[in-house]
C-alpha positions in Angstrom: 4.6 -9.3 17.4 6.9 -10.6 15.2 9.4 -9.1 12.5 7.1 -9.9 9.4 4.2 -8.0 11.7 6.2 -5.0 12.4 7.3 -4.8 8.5 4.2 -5.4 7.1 2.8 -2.2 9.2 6.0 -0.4 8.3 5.4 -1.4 4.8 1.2 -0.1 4.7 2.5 2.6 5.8 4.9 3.4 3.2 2.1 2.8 0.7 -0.4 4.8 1.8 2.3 7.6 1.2 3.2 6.5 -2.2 -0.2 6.6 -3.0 -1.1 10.0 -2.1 2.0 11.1 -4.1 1.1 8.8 -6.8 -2.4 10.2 -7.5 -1.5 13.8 -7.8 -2.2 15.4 -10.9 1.0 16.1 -13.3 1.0 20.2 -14.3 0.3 18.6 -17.9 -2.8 16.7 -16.8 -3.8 19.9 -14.9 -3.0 21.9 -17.9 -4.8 20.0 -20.5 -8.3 19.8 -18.2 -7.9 23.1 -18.4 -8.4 23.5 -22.3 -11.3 21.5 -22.5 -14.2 23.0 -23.9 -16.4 24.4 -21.0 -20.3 23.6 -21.2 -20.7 27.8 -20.5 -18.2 27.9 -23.9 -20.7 25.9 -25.7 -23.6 27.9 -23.7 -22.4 31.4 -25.2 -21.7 30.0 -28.8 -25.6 29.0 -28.6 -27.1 31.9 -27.4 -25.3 34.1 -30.3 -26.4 31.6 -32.3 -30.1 32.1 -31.3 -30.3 35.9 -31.2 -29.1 35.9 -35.3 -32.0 34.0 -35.9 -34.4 35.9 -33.8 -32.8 39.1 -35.3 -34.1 37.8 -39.0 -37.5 36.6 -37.7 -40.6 38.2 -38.8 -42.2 41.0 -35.9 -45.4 39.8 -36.3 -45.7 36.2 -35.0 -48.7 36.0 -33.8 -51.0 34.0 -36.2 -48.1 31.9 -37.0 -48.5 27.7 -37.8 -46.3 26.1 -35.5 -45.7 23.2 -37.3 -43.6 25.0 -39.7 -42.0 27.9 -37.5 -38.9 27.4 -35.6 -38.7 28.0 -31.9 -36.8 31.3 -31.9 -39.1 33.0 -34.1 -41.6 31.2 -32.0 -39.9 32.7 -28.4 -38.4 36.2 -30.0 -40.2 37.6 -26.9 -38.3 35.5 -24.3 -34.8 36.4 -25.8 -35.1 40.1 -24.5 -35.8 40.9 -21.5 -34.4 42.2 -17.8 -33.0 40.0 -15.4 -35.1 39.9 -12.1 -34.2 38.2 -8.6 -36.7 36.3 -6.9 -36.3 34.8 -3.5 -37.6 31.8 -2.0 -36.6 31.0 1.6 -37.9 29.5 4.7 -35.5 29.2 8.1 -32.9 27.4 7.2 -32.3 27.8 3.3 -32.5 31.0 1.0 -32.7 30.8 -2.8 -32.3 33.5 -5.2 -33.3 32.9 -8.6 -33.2 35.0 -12.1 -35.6 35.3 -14.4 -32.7 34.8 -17.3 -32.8 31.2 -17.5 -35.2 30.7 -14.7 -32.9 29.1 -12.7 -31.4 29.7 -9.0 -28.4 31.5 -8.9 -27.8 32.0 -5.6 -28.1 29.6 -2.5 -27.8 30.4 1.3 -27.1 28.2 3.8 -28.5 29.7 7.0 -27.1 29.1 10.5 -23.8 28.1 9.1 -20.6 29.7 10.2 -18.6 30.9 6.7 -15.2 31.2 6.2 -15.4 35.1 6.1 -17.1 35.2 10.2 -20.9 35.7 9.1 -23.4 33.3 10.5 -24.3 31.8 6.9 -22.7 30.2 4.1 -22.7 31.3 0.7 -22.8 27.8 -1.2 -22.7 29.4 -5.0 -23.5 32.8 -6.5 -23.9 34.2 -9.5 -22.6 31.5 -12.7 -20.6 29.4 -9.9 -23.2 27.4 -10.4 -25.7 27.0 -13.5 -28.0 24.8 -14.7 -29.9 24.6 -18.2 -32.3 22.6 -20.0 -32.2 21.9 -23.7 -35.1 20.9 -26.2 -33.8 20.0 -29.7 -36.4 21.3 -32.0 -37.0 20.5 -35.6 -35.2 23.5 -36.4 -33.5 25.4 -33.7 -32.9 24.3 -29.9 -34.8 26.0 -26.8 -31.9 27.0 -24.7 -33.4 27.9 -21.0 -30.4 29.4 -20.0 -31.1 32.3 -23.1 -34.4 32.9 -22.0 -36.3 35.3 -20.2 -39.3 34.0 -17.6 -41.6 36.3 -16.4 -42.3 35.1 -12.4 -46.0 34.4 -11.8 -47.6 32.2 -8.3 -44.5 34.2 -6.3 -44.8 33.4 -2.9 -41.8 32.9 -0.4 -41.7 29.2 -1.0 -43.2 28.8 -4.5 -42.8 30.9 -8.1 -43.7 29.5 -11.6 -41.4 30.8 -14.2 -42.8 31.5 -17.4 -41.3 31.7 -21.0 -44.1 33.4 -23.4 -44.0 32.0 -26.8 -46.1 33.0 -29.6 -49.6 31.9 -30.1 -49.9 30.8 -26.5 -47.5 28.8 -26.2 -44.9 28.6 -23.0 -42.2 26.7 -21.3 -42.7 26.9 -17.4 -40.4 26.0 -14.9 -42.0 25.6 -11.4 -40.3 26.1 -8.2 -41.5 24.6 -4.5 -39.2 24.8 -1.7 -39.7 22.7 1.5 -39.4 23.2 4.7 -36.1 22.7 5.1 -33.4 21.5 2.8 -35.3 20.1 -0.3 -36.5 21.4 -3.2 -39.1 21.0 -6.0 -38.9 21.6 -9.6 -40.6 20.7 -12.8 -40.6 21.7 -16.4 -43.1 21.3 -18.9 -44.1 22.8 -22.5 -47.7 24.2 -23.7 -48.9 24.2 -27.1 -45.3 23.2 -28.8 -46.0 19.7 -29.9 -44.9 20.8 -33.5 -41.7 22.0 -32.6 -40.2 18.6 -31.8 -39.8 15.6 -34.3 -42.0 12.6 -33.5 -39.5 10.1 -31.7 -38.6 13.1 -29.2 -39.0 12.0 -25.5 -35.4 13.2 -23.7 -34.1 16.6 -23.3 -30.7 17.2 -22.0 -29.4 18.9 -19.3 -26.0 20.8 -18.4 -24.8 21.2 -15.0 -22.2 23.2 -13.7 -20.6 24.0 -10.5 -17.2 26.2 -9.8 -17.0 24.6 -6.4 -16.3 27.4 -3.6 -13.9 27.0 -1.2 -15.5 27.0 2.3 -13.3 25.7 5.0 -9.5 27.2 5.9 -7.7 24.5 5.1 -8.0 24.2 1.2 -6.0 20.7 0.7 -7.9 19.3 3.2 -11.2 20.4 2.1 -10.3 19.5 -1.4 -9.8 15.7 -0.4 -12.9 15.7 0.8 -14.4 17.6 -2.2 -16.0 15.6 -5.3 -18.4 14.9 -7.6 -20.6 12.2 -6.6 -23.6 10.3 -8.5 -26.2 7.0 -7.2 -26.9 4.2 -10.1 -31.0 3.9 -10.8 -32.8 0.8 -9.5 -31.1 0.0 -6.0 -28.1 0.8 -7.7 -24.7 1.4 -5.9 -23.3 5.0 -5.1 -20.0 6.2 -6.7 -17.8 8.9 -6.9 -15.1 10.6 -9.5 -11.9 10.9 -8.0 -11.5 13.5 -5.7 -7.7 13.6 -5.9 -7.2 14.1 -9.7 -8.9 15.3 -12.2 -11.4 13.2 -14.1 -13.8 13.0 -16.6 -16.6 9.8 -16.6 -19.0 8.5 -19.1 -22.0 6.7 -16.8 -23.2 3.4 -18.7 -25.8 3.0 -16.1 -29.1 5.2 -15.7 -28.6 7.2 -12.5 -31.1 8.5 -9.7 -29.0 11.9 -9.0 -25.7 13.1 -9.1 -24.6 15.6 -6.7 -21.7 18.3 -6.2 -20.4 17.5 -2.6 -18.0 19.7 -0.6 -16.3 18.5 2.6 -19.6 19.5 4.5 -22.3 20.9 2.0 -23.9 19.1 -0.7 -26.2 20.3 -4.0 -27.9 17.1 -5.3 -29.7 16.7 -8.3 -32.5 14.5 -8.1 -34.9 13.1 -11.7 -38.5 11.4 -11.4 -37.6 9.1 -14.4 -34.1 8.6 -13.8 -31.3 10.5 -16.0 -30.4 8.3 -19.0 -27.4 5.9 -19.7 -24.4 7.4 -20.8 -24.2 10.6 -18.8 -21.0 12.4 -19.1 -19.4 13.7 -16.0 -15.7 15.5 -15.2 -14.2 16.9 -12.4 -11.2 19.7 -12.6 -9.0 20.8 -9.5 -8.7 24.5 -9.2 -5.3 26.0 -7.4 -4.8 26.9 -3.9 -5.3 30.5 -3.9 -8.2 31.0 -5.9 -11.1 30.7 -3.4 -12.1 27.6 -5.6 -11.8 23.9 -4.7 -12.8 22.3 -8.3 -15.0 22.6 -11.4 -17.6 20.2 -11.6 -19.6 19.5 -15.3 -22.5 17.3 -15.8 -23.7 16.3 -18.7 -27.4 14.5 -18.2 -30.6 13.8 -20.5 -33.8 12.8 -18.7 -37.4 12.1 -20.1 -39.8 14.6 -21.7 -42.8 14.8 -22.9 -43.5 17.7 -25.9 -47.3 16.9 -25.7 -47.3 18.9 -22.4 -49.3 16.0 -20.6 -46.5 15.2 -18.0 -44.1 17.5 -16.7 -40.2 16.4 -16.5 -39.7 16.3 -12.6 -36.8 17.0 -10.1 -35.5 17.4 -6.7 -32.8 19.4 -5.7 -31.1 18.9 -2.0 -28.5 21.7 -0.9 -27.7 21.4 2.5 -25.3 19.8 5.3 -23.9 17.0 4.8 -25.3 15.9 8.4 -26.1 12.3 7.9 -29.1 12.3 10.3 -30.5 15.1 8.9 -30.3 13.8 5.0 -32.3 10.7 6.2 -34.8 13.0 7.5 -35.0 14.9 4.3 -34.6 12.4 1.9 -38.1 11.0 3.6 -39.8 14.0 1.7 -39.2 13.2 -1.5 -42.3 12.4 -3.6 -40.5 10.1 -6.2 -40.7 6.8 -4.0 -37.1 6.1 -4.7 -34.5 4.8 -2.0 -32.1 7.5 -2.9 -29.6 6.9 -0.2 -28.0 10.2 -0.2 -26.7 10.0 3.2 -23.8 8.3 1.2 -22.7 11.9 0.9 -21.5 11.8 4.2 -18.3 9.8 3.6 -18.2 7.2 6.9 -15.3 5.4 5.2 -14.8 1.6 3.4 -17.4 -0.7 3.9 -16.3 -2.7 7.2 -15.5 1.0 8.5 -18.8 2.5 7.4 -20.5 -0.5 9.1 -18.5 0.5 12.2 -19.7 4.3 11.9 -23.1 3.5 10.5 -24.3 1.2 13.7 -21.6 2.2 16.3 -20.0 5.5 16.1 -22.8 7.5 15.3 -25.2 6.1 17.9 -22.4 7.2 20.8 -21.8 10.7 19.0 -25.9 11.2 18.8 -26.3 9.9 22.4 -22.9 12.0 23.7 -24.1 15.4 21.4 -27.8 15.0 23.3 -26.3 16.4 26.5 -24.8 19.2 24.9 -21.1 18.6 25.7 -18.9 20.1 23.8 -17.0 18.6 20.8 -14.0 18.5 22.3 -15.1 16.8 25.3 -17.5 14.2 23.3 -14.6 13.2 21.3 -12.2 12.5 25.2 -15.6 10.5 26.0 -16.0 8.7 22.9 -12.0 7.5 23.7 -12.8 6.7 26.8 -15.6 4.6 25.9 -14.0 2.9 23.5 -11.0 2.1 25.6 -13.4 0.7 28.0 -15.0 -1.5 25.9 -11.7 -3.1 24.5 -9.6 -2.8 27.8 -10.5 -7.0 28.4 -8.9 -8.1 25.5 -6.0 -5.2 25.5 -5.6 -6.9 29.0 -5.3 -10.4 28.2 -2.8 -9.3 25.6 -0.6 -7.7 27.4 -0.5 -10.6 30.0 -0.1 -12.9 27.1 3.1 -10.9 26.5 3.8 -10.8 30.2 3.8 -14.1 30.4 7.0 -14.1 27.3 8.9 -11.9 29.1 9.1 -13.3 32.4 9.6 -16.7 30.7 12.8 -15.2 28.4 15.4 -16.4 30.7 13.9 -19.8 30.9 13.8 -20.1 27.1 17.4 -18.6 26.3 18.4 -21.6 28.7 16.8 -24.1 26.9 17.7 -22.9 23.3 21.2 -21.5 23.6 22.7 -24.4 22.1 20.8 -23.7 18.7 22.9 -20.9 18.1 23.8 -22.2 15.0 22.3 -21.3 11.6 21.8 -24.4 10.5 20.2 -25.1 13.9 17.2 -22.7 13.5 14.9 -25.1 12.3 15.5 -27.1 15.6 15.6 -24.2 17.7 12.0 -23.2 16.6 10.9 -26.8 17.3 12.6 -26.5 20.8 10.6 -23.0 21.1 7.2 -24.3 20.2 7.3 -26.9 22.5 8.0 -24.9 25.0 5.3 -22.3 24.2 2.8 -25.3 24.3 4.2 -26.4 27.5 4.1 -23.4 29.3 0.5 -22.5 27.7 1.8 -19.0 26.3 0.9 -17.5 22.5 3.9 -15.7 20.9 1.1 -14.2 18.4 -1.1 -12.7 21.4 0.9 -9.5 21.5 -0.1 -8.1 18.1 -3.5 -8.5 19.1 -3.9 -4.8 20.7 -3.0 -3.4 17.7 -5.6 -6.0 15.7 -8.3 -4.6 18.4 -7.5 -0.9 17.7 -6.9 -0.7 14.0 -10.3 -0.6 12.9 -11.4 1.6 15.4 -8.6 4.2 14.5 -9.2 3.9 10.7 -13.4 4.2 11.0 -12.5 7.8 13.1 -10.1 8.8 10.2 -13.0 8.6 8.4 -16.0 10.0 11.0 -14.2 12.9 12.5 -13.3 14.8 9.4 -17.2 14.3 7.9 -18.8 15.4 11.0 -20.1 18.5 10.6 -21.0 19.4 14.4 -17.7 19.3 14.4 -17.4 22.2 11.8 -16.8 25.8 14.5 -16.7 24.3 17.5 -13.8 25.6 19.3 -12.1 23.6 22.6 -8.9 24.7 24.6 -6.3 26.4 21.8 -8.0 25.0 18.7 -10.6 27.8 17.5 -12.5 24.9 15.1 -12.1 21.4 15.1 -12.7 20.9 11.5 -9.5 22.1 10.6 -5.8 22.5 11.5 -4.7 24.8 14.7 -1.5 26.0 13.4 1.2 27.2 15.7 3.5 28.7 13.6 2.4 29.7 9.1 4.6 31.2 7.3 2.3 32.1 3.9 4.3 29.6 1.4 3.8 26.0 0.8 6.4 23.7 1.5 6.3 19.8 -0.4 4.9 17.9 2.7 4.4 20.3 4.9 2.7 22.7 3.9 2.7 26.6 5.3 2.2 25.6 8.9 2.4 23.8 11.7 -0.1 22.0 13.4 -0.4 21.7 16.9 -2.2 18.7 17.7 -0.4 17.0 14.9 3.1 17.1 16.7 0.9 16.1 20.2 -0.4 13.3 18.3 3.2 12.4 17.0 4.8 12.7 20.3 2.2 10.3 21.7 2.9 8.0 18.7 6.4 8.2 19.5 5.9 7.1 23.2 3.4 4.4 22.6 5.7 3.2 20.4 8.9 3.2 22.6 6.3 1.3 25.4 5.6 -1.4 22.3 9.2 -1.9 21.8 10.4 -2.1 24.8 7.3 -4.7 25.4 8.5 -6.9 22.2 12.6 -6.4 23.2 11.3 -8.0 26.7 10.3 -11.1 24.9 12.4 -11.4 22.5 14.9 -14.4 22.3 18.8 -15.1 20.9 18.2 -14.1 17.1 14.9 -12.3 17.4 16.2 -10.0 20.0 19.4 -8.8 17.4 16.4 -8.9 14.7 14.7 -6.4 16.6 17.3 -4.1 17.4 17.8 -3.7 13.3 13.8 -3.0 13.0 13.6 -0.8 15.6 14.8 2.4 13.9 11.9 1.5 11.6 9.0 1.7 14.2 10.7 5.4 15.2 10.5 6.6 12.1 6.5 5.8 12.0 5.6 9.1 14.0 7.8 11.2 11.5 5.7 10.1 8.2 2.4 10.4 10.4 3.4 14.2 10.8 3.8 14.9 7.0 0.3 13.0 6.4 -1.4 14.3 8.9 -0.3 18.1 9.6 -3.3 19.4 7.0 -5.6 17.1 8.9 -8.3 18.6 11.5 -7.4 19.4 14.5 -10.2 17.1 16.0 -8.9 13.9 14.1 -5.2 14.8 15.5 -6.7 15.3 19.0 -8.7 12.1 18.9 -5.7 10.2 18.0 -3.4 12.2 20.6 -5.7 11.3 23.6 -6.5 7.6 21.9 -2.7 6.9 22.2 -1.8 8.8 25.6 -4.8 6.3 27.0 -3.2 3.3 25.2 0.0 4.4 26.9 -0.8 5.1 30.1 -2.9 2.0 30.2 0.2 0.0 29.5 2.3 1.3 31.5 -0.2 0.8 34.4 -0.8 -2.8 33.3 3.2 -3.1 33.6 3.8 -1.7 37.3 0.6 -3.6 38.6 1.7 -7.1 37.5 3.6 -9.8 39.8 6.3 -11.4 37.4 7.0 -14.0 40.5 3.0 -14.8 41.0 2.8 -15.4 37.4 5.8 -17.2 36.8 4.9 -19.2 39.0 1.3 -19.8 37.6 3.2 -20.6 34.0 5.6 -23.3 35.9 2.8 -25.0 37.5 1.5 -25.3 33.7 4.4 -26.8 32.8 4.6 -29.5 35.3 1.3 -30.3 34.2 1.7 -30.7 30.8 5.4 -32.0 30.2 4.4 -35.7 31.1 1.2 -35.2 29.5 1.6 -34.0 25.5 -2.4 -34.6 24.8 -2.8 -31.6 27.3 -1.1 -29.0 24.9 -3.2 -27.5 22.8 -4.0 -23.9 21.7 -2.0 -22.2 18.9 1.4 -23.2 20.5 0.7 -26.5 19.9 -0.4 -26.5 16.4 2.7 -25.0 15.1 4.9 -27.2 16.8 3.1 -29.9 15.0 3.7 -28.1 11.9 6.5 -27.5 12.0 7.9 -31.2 12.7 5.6 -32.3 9.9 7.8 -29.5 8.0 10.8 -30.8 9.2 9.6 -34.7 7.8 9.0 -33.4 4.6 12.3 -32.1 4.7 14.1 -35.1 5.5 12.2 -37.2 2.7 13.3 -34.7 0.1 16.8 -35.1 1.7 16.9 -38.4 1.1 15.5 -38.9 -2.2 18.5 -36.8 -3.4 
């Protein structure tokens, strides 16, 4: 590896730092998120709104023309009421739901460890989350969320909620809940064609979710927290920033959007697509407040004020357990390819490629025989260094074969010592990398192998929710960090504690890297070698920044990495005690022999640049002599 190598690592590095600091929200952007209008302002202004008018509406409405009469004379019944829970469940998902606004207000996750120690998770309660429908009427709007529903068709997977309006007339929202994870819900009017103009066909929709905060570490959890939304027609899936805050008008018609924590997901699904032009925002809440972030969603989807067809939806709260979203997602009756499994977050294209068709099959096939998480995560490194140990191994020799070949080429180039000599001295080198049949490029290649491999786990190991309570040796959940030593106050780029398998992970880091250098320094010759000894401070300081990145980081990610490099160590250093420097020096001279008296026998990469590099040296001359 050569210096531009090493500093163009050093230098990723150093921007992938940068742009974490970079992207974190100033206290004024914070502050002035914060002062936006909320949709629950806008809510509370309507509702008063309503109940003046339904205060000055006549008593008796019951031979009333409802072409003439507005809708909150119309539903004067509906505004008054007394709020009623009704469950639906089934064994793996409980939903409460009010009869004010006729929408769920609680949701249960069963089976699911929480963050308080009970066996299920609490994913909203209360107004953490709402949702409301609006129909704009001639005169005055039907606001579900002001509404009372009386529950009719209650069973433990199914209630319609109904709205009684005057002269028969009623709004009914009806609930199904599957056997799992998915649910069904439609909305549709009776009898109230007259209260809409004409050219009505879309209602709106407001959607909003005070995120809870479900994992210990809430930085963590928060990066991997966001608001995420899938374009209509085969359309692409996107997210709002989930490290600032954000707020997003959607051109394109969308299939569902969907309020994603780290491992549990509430997606909002529409038959006929929610309309162009949807406005969506993200706000980050402070550590401290059992809150991650406020999610608002402003939609419109079709409707129909005959009554004929009813406005349709499907609503997925569950894990975000990629296997088991496919399953699900083959239950929905709209026909669409939703794709949701894009909530599980399997990284950047190439690494979700490498995930999608690779790491999950191993993790499936490893989980199957019940090992534990932490041992499926020692066998997934072993298998993976098993599977790249050939090429790892010709690297190495490739580098073997520099260093024993380091006195030999110090011989031959010390009289280039000169700087104006460099150019020859490079020649010189070349042809003696041809002749000798070596690489100097072959030593980087280890690193080449490994570096997708390492940043498709960054991405796989902190979305995996098996992962999520599974405790191994010291760490009590693999999901998040096992601190050592916290201390209760946050500390710039630290944090409040320290991370266990974060300073095991750096230690390895730290040897791998001394084994690395001392691998280059071996092959390393004249001018390259004093090079090194400048950029070698840099390659020390690598571990350092991975502890200040990766100390909120899950244990299991940390661990993977600490037994990933420990194996890459102890591989080298075993590749380095079993190899005969005299048998192959002896192999490289026999090369030589054979191909100084013979240049159309040198080929490979060596070769190539030697050509270059005297066609460089040509065009130099030329332009030497022109001046």
């Amino acid at each position: 590896m050569n210096r531009d190598t090493i500093i163009g690592f050093a230098l990723i590095a150093a921007v992938l730092i940068g742009f974490s600091w970079w992207n974190q929200p100033s206290a004024e952007q914070i502050e002035a998120a914060r002062k936006q209008d909320s949709i629950a302002a806008v809510m509370q202004e309507q509702a008063e709104k309503a109940k003046k008018v339904a205060a000055k509406s006549v008593a008796d409405s019951s031979a009333v023309d409802t072409t003439a009469v507005d809708t909150t004379a119309m539903f004067h019944a509906a505004q008054n009421g007394t709020s009623q829970k009704i469950v639906l469940k089934n064994d793996k998902l409980e939903l409460t739901l009010d009869t004010k606004g006729g929408v769920i207000k609680k949701a249960v996750i069963k089976n699911y460890k929480s963050i308080d120690g009970s066996n299920n998770v609490t994913l909203f309660d209360g107004d953490d989350q709402q949702l409301n429908f609006m129909l704009a009427g001639k005169q005055e709007n039907i606001v579900t969320a002001d509404m009372f529903f009386t529950p009719t068709n209650v069973t433990d997977t199914t209630v319609t909620m109904l709205a009684q309006a005057a002269g028969g007339s009623e709004v009914a929202l009806n609930y199904r809940l599957g056997k799992d994870y998915m649910l069904s819900l439609s909305l549709q009017t009776k009898g109230l064609a007259g209260f809409f103009a004409p050219s009505y066909k879309e209602m709106e929709i407001e959607w909003t979710d005070h995120c809870r905060q479900q994992e210990k570490g809430f930085s963590f959890e928060t990066r991997y927290t966001g608001l995420f939304y899938k374009e209509a027609n085969d359309g692409s899936t996107d997210n709002l920033p989930e490290t600032s805050d954000k707020t997003k008008q959607i051109e394109e018609r969308l299939d569902w959007v969907a309020f994603r924590n780290q491992f549990f997901s509430v997606a909002l699904i529409s038959k006929d697509d929610f309309a162009a032009n949807s406005t969506l925002s993200s706000v980050q809440d402070e550590k401290g407040s059992g809150y991650l972030k406020q999610f608002d969603a402003k939609l419109k989807t079709a409707f129909d004020p005959t009554g004929q067809n009813a406005s349709e939806f499907e609503m997925y709260i569950g894990p975000n357990d990629f296997r088991l979203i496919q399953d699900v997602e083959q239950q929905s009756a709209f026909g669409k390819d939703l794709d949701l499994e894009q909530l599980v977050n399997l990284g950047w294209w190439l690494l979700r490629w490498i995930n999608r068709w690779f790491t999950l099959y191993v993790f499936d096939w490893l989980t199957g025989f019940g090992f534990n998480m932490g041992i499926v995560l020692i066998l997934i490194t072993i298998l993976l260094k098993v599977i790249t140990f050939p090429m790892v191994k010709k690297s190495y020799m490739s580098s073997a074969k520099m260093r024993v070949l380091k006195p030999k080429f110090e011989e031959a180039t010390k009289q280039y010592d000169k700087p104006e000599d460099q150019m020859k001295k490079q020649q010189e080198m070349m042809s003696l990398y041809s002749k000798y049949g070596v690489s100097p490029l072959s030593g980087c290649l280890p690193m080449l192998i490994q570096m997708p491999i390492w940043l498709a786990m960054f991405f796989f190991v902190p979305n995996a929710i098996q992962l999520r309570g599974e405790s191994f040796l010291w760490m009590s959940d693999l999901s998040t960090y096992d601190p050592i030593l916290e201390w209760g106050k946050n500390i710039w780029g630290i944090g409040d504690h320290l991370s266990l398998t974060c300073i095991l992970f750096c230690a390895a880091q730290l040897i791998y890297t001394w084994f690395s250098m001392q691998q280059q320094k071996d092959q390393m010759v004249g001018q390259q070698a004093d090079q090194m000894k400048v950029m070698q401070w840099m390659m020390y300081i690598m571990p350092l920044m991975f502890f200040f990145i990766f100390n909120d980081y899950s244990s299991g990610l940390n661990f993977y990495y600490f037994i990933s490099l420990f194996m890459s160590a102890a591989i080298m250093y075993t590749l380095r005690k079993t190899t005969n420097d005299a048998k192959l020096l002896a192999i490289l001279e026999a090369n030589y022999q054979a191909n100084k008296n013979n240049p159309k026998k040198q080929s490979g990469l060596a070769a190539r640049l030697e050509a270059m590099q005297k066609q460089a040296e040509e065009m130099q001359k030329q332009r030497n002599n022109r001046r």
